[in-house]
N, C-alpha and C positions, 0 to 999 in steps of 0.2 A: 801391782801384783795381779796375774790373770787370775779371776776365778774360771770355777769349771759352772755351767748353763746347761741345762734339759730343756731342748727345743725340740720343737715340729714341724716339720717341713715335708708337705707332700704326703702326708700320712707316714712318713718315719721320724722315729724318736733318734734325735744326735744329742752326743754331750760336747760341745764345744766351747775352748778357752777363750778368753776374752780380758782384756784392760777396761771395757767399758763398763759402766753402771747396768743395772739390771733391766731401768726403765730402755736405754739405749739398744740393748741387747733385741728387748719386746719389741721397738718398732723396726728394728731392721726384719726379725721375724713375720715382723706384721706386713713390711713391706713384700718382703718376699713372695709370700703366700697371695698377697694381693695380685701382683704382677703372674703367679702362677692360676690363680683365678680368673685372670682377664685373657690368659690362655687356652684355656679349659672351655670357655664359653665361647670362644671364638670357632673353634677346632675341635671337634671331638674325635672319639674313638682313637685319642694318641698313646703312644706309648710314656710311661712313668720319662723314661729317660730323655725324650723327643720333647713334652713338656716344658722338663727343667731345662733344656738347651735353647727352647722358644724363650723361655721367662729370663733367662742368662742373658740372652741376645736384646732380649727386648732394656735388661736392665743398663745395660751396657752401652746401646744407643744413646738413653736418656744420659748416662754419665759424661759421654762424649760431648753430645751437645751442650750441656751445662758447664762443662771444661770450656769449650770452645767460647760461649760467652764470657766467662771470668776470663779468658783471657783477653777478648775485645773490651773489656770492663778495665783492667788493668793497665792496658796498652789508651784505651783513652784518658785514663785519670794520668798515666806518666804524662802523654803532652798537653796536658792543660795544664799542671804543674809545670813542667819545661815554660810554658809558655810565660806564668804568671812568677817563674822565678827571673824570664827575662824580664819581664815589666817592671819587676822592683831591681834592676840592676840598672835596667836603664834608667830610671825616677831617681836613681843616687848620682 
């Protein structure tokens, strides 16, 4: 069941719904704000909205690339398993 969350992001207060735990809810917020922090320092005098699209962008990358590993993770464990179910086919 979602509850309803009072978060801060960017100096605005959101209420948004959620399935996750509360602790869950805090570190995605904490993530967020971080990534918009590492924006801010880099870059200044941006606008509110140019920000949140650098810290989107920048989140988004990270997600991409970590996808892209889980899948070279996945696709190696299938052929080492291929391999080691041929071993024990051929040992019978």
């Amino acid at each position: 069941m979602k509850k309803s969350y009072n978060i801060r992001i960017l100096g605005q207060e959101l209420s948004v719904l959620s399935d996750a735990e509360e602790e869950q809810v805090a570190n995605v917020v904490q993530f967020v704000n971080d990534k918009i922090e590492e924006v801010l320092q880099s870059k200044s005098g941006l606008k509110t909205l140019n920000v949140a699209i650098l810290a989107a962008l920048n989140i988004s990358e990270e997600l991409l690339k970590l996808k892209g590993v889980k899948k070279e993770l996945c696709e190696q464990l299938e052929s080492r398993a291929d391999k080691l179910i041929q071993l024990i086919d051929n040992a019978n």
